[in-house]
KOLKE-188421 format. One record per residue (C-alpha): residue number from 1; residue in three letters; chain; x, y, z. Coordinates in steps of 0.5 Angstrom, whole numbers, plus 500, padded with zeros to 3 digits. Example, Ala and Ser with C-alpha at 12.3 -4.5 7.8 and 13.67 -1.06 7.14 Angstrom:
! KOLKE-188421
i,aa,ch,x,y,z
1,ala,A,525,491,516
2,ser,A,527,498,514
//
This chain:
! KOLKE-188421
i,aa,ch,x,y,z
1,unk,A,507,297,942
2,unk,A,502,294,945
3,unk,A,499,289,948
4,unk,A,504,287,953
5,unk,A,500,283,959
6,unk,A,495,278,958
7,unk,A,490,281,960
8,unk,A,491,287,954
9,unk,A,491,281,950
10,unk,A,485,279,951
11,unk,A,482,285,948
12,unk,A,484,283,942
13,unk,A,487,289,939
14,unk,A,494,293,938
15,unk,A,496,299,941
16,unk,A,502,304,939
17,unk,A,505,311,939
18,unk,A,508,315,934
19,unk,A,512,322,935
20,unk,A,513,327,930
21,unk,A,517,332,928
22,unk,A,512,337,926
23,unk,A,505,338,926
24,unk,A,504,338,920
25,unk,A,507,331,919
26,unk,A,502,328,924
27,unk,A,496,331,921
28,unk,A,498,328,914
29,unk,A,499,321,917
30,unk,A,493,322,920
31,unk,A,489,323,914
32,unk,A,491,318,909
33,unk,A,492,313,916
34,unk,A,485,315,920
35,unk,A,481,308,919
36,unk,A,485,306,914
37,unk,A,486,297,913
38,unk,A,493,299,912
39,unk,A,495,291,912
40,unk,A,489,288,908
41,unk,A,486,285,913
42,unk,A,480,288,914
43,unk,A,482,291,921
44,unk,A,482,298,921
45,unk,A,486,303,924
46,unk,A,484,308,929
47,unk,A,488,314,930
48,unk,A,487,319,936
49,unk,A,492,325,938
50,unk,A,497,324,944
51,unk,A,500,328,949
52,unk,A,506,333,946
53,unk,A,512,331,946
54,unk,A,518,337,948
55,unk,A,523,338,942
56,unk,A,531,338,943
57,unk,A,534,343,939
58,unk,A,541,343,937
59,unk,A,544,350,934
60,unk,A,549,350,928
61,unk,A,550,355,925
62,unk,A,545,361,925
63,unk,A,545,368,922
64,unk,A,552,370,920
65,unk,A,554,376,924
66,unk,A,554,381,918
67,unk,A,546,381,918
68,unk,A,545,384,924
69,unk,A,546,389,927
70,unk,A,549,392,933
71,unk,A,547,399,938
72,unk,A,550,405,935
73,unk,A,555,409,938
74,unk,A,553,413,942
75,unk,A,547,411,945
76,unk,A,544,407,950
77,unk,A,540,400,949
78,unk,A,535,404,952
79,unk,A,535,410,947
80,unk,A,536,404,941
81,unk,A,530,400,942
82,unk,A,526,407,943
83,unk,A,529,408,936
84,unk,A,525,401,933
85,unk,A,518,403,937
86,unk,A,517,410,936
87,unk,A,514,413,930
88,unk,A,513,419,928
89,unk,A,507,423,933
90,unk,A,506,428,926
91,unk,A,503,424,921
92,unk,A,504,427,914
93,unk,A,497,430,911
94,unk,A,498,426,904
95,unk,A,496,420,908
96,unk,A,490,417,906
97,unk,A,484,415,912
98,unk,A,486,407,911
99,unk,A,494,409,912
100,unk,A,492,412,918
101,unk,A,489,407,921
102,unk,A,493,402,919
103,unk,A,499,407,922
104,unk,A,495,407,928
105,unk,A,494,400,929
106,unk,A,502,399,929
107,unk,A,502,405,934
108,unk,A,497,401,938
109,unk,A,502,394,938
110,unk,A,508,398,938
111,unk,A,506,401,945
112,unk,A,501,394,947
113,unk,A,505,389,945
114,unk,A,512,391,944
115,unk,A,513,389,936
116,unk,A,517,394,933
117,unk,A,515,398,927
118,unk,A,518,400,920
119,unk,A,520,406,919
120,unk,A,523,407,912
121,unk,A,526,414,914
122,unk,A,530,410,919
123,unk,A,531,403,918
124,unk,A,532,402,910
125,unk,A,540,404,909
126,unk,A,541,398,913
127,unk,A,535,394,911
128,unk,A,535,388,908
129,unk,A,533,387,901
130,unk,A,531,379,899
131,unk,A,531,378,892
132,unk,A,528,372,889
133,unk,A,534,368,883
134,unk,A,531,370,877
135,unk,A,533,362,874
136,unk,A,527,358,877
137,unk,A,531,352,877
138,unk,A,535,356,882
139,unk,A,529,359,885
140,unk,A,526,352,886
141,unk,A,533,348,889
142,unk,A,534,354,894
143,unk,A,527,353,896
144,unk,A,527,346,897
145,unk,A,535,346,901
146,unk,A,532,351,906
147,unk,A,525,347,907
148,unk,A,529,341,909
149,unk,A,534,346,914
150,unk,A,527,349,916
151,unk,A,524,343,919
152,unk,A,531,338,920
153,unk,A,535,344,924
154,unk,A,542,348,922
155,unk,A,546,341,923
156,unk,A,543,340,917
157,unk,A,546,346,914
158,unk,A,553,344,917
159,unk,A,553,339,914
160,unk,A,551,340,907
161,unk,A,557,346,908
162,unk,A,562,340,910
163,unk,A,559,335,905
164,unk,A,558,340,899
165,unk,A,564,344,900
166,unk,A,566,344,892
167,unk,A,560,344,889
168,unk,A,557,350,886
169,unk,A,550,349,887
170,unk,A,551,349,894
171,unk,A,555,355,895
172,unk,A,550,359,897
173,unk,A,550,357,903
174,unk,A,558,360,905
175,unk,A,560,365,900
176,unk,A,565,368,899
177,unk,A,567,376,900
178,unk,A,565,380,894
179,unk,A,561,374,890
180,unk,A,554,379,890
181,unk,A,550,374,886
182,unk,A,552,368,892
183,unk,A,551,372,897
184,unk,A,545,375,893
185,unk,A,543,368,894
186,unk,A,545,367,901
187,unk,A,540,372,903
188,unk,A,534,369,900
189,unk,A,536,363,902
190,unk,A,536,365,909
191,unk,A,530,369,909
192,unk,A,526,362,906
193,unk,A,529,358,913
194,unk,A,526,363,917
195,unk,A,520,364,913
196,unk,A,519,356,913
197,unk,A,521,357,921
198,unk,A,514,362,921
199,unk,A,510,357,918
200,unk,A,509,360,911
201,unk,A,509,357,904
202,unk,A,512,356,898
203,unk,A,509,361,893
204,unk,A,505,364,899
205,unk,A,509,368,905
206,unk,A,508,375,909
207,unk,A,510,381,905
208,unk,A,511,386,911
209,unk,A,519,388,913
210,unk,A,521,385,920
211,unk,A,526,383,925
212,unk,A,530,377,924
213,unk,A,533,378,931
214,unk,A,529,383,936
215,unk,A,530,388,938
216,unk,A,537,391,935
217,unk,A,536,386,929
218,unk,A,537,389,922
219,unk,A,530,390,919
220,unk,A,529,384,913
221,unk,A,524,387,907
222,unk,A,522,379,903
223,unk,A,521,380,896
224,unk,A,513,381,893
225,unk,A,509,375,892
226,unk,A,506,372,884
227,unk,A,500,374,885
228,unk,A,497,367,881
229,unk,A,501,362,885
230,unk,A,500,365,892
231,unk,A,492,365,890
232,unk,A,492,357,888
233,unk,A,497,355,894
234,unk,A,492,359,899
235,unk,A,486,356,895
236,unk,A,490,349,896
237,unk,A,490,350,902
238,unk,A,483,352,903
239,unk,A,481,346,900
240,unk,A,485,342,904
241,unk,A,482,344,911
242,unk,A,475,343,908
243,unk,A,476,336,906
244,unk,A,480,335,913
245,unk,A,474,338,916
246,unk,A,470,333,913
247,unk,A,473,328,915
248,unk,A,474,329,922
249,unk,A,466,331,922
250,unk,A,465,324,919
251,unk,A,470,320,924
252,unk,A,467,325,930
253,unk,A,459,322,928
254,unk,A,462,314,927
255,unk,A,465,316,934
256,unk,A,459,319,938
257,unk,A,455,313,937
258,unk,A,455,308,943
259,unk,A,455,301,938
260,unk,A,461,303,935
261,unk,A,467,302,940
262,unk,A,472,298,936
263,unk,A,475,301,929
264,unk,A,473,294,926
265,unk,A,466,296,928
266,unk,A,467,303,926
267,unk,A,469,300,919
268,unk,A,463,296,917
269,unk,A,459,303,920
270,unk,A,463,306,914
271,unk,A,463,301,909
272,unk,A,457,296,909
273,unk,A,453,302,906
274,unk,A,458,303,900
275,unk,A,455,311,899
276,unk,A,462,315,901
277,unk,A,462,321,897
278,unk,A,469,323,894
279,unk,A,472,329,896
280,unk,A,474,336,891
281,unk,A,482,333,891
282,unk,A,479,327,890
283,unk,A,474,328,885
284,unk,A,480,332,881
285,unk,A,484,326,881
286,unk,A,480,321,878
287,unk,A,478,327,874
288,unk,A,485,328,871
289,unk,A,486,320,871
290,unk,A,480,319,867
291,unk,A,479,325,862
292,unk,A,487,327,862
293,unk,A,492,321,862
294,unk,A,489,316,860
295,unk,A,489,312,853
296,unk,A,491,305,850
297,unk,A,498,304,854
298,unk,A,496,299,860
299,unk,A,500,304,865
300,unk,A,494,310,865
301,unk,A,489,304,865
302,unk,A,492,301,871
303,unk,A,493,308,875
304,unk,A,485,310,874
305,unk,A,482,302,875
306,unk,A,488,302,883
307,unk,A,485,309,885
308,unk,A,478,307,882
309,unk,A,479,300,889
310,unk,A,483,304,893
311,unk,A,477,309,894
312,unk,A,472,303,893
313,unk,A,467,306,899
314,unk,A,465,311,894
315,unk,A,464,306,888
316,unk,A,457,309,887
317,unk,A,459,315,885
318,unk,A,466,312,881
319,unk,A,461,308,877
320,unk,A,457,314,876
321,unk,A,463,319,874
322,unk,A,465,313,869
323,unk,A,459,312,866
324,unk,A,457,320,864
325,unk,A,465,320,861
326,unk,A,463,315,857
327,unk,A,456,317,854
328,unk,A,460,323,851
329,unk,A,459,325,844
330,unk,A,462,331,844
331,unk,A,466,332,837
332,unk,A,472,332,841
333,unk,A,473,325,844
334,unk,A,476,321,839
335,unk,A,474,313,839
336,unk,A,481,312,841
337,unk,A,479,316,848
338,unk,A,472,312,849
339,unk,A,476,305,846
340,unk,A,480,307,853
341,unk,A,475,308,857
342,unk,A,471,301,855
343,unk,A,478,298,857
344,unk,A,478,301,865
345,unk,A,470,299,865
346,unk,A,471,292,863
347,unk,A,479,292,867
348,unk,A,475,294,873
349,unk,A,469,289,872
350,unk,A,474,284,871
351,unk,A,478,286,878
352,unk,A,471,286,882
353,unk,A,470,279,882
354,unk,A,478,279,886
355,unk,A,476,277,894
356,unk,A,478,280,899
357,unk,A,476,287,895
358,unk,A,471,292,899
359,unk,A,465,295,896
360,unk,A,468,290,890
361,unk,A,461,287,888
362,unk,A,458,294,886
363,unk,A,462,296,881
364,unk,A,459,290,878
365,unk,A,453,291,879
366,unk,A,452,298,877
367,unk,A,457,296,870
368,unk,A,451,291,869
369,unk,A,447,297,871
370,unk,A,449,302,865
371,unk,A,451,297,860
372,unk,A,446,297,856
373,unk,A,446,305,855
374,unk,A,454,305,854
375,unk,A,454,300,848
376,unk,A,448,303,845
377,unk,A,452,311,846
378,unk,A,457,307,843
379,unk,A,454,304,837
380,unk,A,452,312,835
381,unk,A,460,314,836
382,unk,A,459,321,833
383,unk,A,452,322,833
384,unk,A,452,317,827
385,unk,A,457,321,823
386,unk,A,463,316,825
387,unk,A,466,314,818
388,unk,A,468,307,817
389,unk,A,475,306,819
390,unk,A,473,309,826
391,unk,A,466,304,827
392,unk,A,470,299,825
393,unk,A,476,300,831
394,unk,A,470,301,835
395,unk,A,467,294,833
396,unk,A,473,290,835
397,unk,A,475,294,841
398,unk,A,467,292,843
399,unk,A,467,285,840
400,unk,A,474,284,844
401,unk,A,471,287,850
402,unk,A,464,281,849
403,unk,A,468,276,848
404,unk,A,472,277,855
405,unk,A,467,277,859
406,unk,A,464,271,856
407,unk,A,470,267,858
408,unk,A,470,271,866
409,unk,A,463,268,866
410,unk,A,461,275,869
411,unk,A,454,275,865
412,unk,A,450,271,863
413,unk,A,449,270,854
414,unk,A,443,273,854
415,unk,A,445,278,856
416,unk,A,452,280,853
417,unk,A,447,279,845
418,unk,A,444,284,848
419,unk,A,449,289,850
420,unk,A,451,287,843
421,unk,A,445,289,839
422,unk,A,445,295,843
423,unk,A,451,297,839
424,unk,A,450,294,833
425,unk,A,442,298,834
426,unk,A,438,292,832
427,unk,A,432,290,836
428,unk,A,431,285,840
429,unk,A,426,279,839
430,unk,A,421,279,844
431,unk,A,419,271,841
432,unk,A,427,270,841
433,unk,A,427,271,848
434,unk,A,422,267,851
435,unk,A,424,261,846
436,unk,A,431,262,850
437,unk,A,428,262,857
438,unk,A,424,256,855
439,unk,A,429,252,852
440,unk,A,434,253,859
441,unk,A,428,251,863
442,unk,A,427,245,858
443,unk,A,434,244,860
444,unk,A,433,245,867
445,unk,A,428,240,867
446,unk,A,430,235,862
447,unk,A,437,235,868
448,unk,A,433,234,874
449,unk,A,430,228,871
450,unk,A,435,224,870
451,unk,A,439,226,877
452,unk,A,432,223,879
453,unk,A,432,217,875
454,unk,A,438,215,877
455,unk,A,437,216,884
456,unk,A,432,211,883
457,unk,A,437,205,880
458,unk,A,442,206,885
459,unk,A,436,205,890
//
């Protein structure tokens, strides 16, 4: 950790160094930490990719032996690798233009490359055929132990045999001889740590029959993909690098420009201006907190107003999204759901007046902005066909919320009487106002004669 000598000191900023296992790891950290106020002080951290660092391996205990394959007898090693790369010169005239093309590209790499090729005719007695466990519970816990193997190392493995010896739900990793559900297992599980190993992931993995051990492996034929769940992982995954794209284009554009050359400064680029945009996971996370979980319980308020000052570089269009979610009239929200979402607005206003916040002051301003639309769509709960047990609980849930507000100060009387005949669908008096407003400058001026008067005694 840096700074060590005075003159790092001086520079008046921290430097450190992380190494990580995967790359995949550091790509998150970078993420969620890349001009982020970790520690709420309102100095940004900066993250930069360092140099990579070598990786000790350390083998435990491998592929069984049984899964490989030794030469035939008979033949040379020669002989045997030719048997894996060869395919047939005559190609069968019931193949399609498109298998003989891919056929031909096989032959191409087979000969350019050296990757040997499936042949069915010659390679599927002893191939390997995994089976996915019909259980999905099974399924999933096999999955999770070879992820964690995958990315920890076959020590891992070792030591869960040690640990685990007498527990059933870990016999997958040793079976016993003649136990074919086990070893069923067994196959699946070893075929998940290297698919791991090759980078695929849990719904979505590589199909085409390949060699474990080149070249005198046995050939291994992974189980068919669910459709619907490879589609949805590969559309996350698409959606994920679009958002990491974004915001690298965005700390790339901060970067360039020459004003910028701490992250304090880099942060105030970022934030005075208070428009960031949320991203599509982003948006469908507010989505999901807001139109999904939440209701009247304090948990769900609370879980939407933390990700509404956590994402605070985007109040505006936070505000925006609350606000087109509680003008909805729609016969399917009921008053409990708007009475709920009435709640997170005055939670929010509530909490926008905390110091140390950032971005806090637009949530209030824009609240006090669209107000007075939300309590009129309010007080038409229904399009005006609300019975009146369901107005009544509206009107006490607004009344409640009013009277809160008075109490934080956070408007001004005026102005929650308006909000209030909004609801209640009352015009306001043009004549009531400006009496309001000369009553307050009678008293304005009635105060600042009597502190002159009594300057004039004490003088």
């Amino acid at each position: 950790m840096w700074p060590r000598t005075s003159e790092e000191r001086a520079r008046n900023r921290n430097t450190g160094f992380v190494c990580f296992m995967t790359r995949k790891d550091a790509e998150d950290a970078f993420d969620a930490y890349c001009d982020a106020d970790v520690f709420d002080n309102g100095r940004r951290i900066v993250l930069r990719w360092g140099k990579n660092v070598k990786k000790t391996v350390k083998f435990g205990v491998g592929v069984p032996s049984n899964m490989r394959k030794k030469p035939r007898a008979g033949t040379t090693t020669e002989e045997e690798a030719h048997d894996y790369l060869s395919i047939e010169s005559k190609q069968p005239t019931a193949y399609s233009v498109e298998e003989n093309k891919a056929k031909a590209i096989q032959l191409n790499n087979s000969l350019k490359y050296g990757i040997p090729v499936y042949d069915p005719a010659k390679h599927s007695d002893d191939a390997i055929v995994v089976t996915a466990p019909a259980d999905s519970r099974r399924l999933k816990f096999i999955s999770t132990v070879a992820s964690f193997v995958a990315k920890d190392g076959s020590l891992l493995e070792q030591k869960l045999i040690q640990a685990e010896s007498s527990n059933p739900d870990f016999q997958f990793l040793s079976p016993g001889e003649g136990d074919t559900e086990k070893m069923a297992e067994h196959i699946y599980y070893r075929w998940r740590v290297y698919s791991f190993c090759q980078g695929d992931g849990e719904n979505l993995w590589r199909t085409e029959p390949f060699l474990m051990i080149e070249p005198y492996g046995r050939w291994w034929i992974p189980p068919p993909l669910n459709a619907e769940a490879a589609h949805m992982e590969e559309e996350a995954a698409k959606r994920l690098e679009k958002d990491r794209a974004a915001a690298q284009e965005e700390r790339r554009s901060l970067t360039q420009k020459k004003e910028f050359s701490t992250g304090r400064e880099m942060e105030r680029a970022k934030f005075s201006r208070g428009e960031l945009k949320l991203n599509d996971w982003e948006k469908e996370r507010f989505d999901e907190l807001l139109r999904k979980n939440l209701c009247a319980s304090q948990e769900s308020i609370c879980d939407a107003m933390s990700f509404a000052f956590e994402k605070s570089g985007a109040a505006r269009e936070i505000s925006a999204l609350l606000k087109e979610s509680l003008l909805e009239q729609d016969g399917g929200i009921s008053a409990d759901t708007r009475i709920a979402r009435l709640f997170l607005l005055s939670d929010i206003l509530f909490n926008s007046q905390q110091p140390g916040v950032k971005n806090a002051f637009q949530y209030r301003d824009a609240i006090e902005k669209m107000s007075p639309e939300i309590f009129e769509s309010l007080g038409r709960h229904g399009n005006g066909r609300a019975g009146r047990i369901v107005m009544a609980k509206l009107k006490r849930a607004v009344s409640s919320v009013l009277s809160a507000w008075v109490n934080w100060s956070v408007f001004d009387s005026s102005y929650i009487d308006e909000l209030e005949s909004k609801f209640e669908g009352r015009k306001i008096s043009v004549a009531k106002i400006i009496q309001e407003e000369e009553v307050e400058e009678e008293v304005h001026v009635n105060e600042t004669t009597e502190m002159e008067s009594s300057e004039t005694v004490n003088a």
